[in-house]
C-alpha positions in Angstrom: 89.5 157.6 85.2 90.8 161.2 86.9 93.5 163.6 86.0 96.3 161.1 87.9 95.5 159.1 84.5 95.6 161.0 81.9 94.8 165.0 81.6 91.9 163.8 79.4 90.2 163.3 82.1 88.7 166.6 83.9 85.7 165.0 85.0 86.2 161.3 86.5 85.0 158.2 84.5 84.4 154.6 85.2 85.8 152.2 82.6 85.7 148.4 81.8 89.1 147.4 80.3 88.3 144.8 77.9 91.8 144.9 76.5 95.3 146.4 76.9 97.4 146.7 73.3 100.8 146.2 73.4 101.5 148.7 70.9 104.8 151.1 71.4 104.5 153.9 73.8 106.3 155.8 76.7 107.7 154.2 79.5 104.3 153.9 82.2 101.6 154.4 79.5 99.6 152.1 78.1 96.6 152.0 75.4 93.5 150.4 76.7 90.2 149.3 74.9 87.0 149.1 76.9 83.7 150.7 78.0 83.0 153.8 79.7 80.0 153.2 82.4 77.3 155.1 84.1 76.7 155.7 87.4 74.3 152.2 87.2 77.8 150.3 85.6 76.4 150.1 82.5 78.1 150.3 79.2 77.2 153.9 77.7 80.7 154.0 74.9 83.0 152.1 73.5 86.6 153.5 74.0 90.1 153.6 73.5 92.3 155.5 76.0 96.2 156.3 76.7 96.5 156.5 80.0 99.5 156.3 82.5 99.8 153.0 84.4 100.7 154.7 87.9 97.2 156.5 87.6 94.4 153.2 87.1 92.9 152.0 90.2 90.4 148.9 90.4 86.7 150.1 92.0 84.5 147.1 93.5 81.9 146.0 90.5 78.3 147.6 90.5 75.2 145.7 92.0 73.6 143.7 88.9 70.9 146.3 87.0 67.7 144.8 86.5 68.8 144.7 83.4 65.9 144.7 80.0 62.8 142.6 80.5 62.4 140.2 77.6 58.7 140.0 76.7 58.2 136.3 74.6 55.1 135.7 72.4 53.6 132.5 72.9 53.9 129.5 70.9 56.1 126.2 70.5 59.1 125.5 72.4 62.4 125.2 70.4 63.9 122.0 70.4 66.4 121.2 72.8 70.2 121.3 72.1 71.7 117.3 71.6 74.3 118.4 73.3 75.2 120.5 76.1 77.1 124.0 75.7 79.7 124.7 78.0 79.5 128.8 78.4 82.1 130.5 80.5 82.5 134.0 81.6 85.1 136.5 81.0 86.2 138.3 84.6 84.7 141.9 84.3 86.9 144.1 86.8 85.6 148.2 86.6 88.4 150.5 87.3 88.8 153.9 88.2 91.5 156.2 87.2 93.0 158.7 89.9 
């Protein structure tokens, strides 16, 4: 997000629209929910922003972090699930504002 967006914005941000409300507004603006990022593209704050259409631009995602190592204690396995689970994810898309 830049100045072009919204005059919020002095110093650009990268942000992860989760959701865009449809709530009343002026004609080219729009209220978004979604993450501000770090330079690594991970999420640092939740937000919600009022920014003009004309001035969002979409970015090419980060490289996948390394992300947090999971350290598990030894002992029995957990039973395994009688039936599958079908998991699907959402399309993530960065943008940047300017």
């Amino acid at each position: 997000m830049t100045r072009s967006a919204s005059a919020q914005f002095a110093a650009p941000i990268l942000f992860r629209v989760i959701r865009s409300h449809d709530w009343p507004t002026y004609r080219g603006w729009i209220w978004l929910d979604g993450y501000q990022l770090n330079s690594a593209g991970e999420a640092v704050d939740r937000r919600s922003i009022f920014v003009r259409l004309d001035g969002l631009h979409t970015v090419p995602a980060a490289a996948p972090s390394a992300g947090r190592t999971v350290v598990r204690q030894p002992g029995p396995r957990p039973p395994a699930p009688r039936t599958p689970t079908v998991r699907q994810s959402a399309a993530r898309h960065p943008v940047q504002v300017g």
